[in-house]
N, C-alpha and C positions, 0 to 999 in steps of 0.2 A: 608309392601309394599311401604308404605310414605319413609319411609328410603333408599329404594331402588334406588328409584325415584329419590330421591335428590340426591344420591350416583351417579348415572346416568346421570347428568346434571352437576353435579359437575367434576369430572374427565376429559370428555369432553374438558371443559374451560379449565383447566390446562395446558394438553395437548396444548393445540392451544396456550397458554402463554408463554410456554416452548419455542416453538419455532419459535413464532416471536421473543423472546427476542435474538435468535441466529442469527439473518438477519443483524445485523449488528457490527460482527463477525470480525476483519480484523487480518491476520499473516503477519509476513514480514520475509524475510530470507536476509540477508546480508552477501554479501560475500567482506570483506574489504581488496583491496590492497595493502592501502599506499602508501606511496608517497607523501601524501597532505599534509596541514599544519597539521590535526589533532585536529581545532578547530572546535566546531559542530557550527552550525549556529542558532542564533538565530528562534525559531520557526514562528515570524511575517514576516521573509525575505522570498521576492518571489523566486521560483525555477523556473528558463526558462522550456523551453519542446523543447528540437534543434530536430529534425531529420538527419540535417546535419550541421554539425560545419563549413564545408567549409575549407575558410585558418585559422579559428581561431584558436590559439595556446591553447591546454589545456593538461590535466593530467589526467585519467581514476582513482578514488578512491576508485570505487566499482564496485559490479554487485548487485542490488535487484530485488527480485522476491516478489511480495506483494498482499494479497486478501483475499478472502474467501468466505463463502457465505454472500455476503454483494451485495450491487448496483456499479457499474463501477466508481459512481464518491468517492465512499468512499474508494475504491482501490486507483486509482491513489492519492489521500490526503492522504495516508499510504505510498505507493510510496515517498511522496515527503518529509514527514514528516522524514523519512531515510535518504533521500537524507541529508537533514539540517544537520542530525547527524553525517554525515560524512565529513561535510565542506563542502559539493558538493553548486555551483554557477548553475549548472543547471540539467538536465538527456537528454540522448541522446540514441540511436536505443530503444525507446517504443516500445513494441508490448505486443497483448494481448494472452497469452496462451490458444493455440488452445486444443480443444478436453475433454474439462468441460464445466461444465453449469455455476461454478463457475467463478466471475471475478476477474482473477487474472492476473497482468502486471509486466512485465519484464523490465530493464534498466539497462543502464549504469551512477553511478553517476560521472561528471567530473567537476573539478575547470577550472577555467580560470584562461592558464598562461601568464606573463606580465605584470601583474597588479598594 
């Protein structure tokens, strides 16, 4: 019955271990244009967040889609972390994909041209 017991307490835990260990989860799907130079960017350089570029002149070098079951800001840091590998200078039309519980964000990666 002792065996049981502990068999019983034990499992439990596991389970619950299991899958927090999953919470911070992130996928990315990249979809790469081209176009750009082709050099990834260093991982310490900041990625802008445009909503709208305005007159600035750039070059679209992707589309990512990035998430999982993770927290919203561990998504967009998987987002941007893409971003870098495609040379992208910033990401522009964010949004968050509706219709999950998961947080998962959309964009465009784009360089700035001119420069």
């Amino acid at each position: 019955m002792r065996l049981l017991a502990k068999f019983c307490t034990v499992i439990p835990s596991l389970v619950v271990a299991a899958a927090l260990s999953g919470c911070s989860s992130t996928s990315a799907t990249v979809w790469e244009f081209g176009g750009g130079d082709g050099r990834a960017r260093d991982q310490a350089q900041p990625i802008e967040v445009v909503q709208d570029p305005g007159q600035m002149s750039y070059r679209t070098v992707g589309h990512i889609r990035a998430g999982g079951n993770t927290h919203a800001y561990d998504a967009m840091e998987r987002l941007k972390d893409e971003a870098r590998k495609l040379g992208a200078h910033a990401i522009t039309n964010v949004h968050r994909v509706t219709g999950t519980d998961e947080a998962i964000y959309e964009a465009d990666a784009i360089q700035w041209t001119g420069w």
